[in-house]
C-alpha positions in Angstrom: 33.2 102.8 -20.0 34.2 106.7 -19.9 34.8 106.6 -16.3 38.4 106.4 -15.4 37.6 104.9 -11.8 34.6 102.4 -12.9 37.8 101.6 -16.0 40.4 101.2 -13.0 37.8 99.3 -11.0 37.2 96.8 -13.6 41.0 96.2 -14.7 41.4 95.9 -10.9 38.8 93.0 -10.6 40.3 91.1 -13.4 43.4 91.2 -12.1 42.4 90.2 -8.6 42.0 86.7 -9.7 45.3 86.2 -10.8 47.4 88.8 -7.9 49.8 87.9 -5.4 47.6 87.5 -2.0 49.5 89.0 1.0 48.2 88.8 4.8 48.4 90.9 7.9 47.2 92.8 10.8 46.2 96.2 9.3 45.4 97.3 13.0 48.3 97.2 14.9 51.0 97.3 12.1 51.9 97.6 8.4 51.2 95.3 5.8 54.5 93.3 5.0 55.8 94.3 1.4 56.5 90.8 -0.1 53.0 89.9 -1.6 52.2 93.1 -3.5 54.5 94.3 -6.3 57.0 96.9 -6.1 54.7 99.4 -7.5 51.6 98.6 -5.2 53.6 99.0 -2.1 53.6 102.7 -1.3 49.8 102.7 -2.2 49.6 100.1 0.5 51.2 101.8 2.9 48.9 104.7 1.9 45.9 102.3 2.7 47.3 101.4 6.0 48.1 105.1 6.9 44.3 105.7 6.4 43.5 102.7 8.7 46.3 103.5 11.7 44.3 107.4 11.6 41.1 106.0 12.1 42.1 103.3 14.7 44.0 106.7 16.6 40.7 108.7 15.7 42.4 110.9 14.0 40.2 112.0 11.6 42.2 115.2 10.0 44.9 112.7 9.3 42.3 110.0 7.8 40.9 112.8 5.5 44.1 114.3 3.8 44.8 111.0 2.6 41.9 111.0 0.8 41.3 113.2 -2.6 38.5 115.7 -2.5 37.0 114.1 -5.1 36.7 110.3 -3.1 33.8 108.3 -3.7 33.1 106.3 -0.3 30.8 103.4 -0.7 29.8 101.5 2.6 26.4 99.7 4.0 24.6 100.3 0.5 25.4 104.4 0.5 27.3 106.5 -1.0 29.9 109.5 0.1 30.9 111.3 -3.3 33.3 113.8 -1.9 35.8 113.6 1.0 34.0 116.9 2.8 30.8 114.8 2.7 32.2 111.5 4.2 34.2 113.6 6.8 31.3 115.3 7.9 29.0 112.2 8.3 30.6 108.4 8.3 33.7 109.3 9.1 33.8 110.4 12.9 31.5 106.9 13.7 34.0 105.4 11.2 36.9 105.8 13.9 34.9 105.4 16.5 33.6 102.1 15.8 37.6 101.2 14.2 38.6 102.2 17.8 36.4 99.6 19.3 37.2 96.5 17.3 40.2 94.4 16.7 40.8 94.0 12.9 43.0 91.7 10.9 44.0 91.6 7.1 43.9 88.0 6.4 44.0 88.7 2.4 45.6 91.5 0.2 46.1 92.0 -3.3 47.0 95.0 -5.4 49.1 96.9 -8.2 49.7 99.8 -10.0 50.3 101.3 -13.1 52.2 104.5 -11.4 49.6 106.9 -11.5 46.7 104.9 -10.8 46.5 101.9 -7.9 43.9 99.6 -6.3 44.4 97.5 -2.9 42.0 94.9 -2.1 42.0 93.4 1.6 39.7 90.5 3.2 40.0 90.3 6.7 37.6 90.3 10.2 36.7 92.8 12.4 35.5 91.6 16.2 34.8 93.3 19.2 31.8 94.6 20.6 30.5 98.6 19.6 27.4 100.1 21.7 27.3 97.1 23.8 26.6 94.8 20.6 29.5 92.2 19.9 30.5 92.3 16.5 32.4 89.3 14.5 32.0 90.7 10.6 34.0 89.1 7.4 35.2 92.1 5.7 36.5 93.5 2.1 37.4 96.6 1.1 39.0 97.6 -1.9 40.9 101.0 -2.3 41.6 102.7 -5.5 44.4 105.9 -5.4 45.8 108.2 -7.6 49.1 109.4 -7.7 48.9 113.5 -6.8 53.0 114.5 -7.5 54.6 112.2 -5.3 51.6 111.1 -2.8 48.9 108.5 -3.4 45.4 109.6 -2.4 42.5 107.4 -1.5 39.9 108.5 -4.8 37.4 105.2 -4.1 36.6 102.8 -1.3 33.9 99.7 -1.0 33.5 98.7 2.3 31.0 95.2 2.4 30.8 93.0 5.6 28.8 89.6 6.4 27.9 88.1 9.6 31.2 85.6 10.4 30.6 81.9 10.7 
């Protein structure tokens, strides 16, 4: 594989199998730093940044978090740059993040320094255009270092029905 990301991806799914797991309630606070190593945690925080924006609908702050390169996959599509996700998913993004009550029941991640991934299980209920929703989500988050500031360069977003 050529592809730095799809590279990073893979390493990160390996690892996943063996990483510290780490829960909490991405939508009301921070991710608590002692299941993700030292070099993961400012990534994380990154990752939860992202998430508060959205949940505040603030979607200028959501987007300069990510890197105008991102790839955004979610419900079988694909964003490939940040302009494009900002100008379509994103405003129904924070809308619907608004709406629901989510909770991180699982995270994992590292980091090599320059490069990281986060990978969160959690639900999301509540109910959205009169619909009530009760989804089992994952999401994993790859970043890159940019000087001193991680950037969002790749999310997967994949939900199920909840039992």
């Amino acid at each position: 594989m050529r592809n730095p990301v799809l590279q990073f991806a893979a390493l990160a799914s390996l690892t996943l199998l063996t990483a510290p797991l780490q829960a909490h309630d991405h939508g009301t606070k921070p991710a608590p730093a002692g299941g993700l190593p030292a070099s993961a945690r400012s990534a994380a925080a990154t990752v939860d940044a992202f998430h508060a924006a959205l949940k505040r609908g603030d979607t200028q702050t959501a987007a300069a978090l990510l890197a105008d390169d991102a790839l955004i996959f979610e419900e079988g599509g694909a964003e490939r740059t940040k302009a494009e996700y900002a100008s379509h998913h994103m405003p129904a993004d924070a809308a619907f993040t608004q709406a629901m009550s989510s909770v991180t029941t699982v995270r994992a991640g590292d980091s090599d320094g320059k490069l990281a991934w986060i990978a969160s299980e959690g639900r999301t209920s509540g109910t959205f255009n009169g619909k009530a929703v009760n989804r089992l989500t994952t999401e994993t988050m790859v970043l890159r270092r940019f000087r001193n500031t991680w950037k969002i360069i790749h999310i997967h977003w994949s939900s199920g029905a909840a039992p």
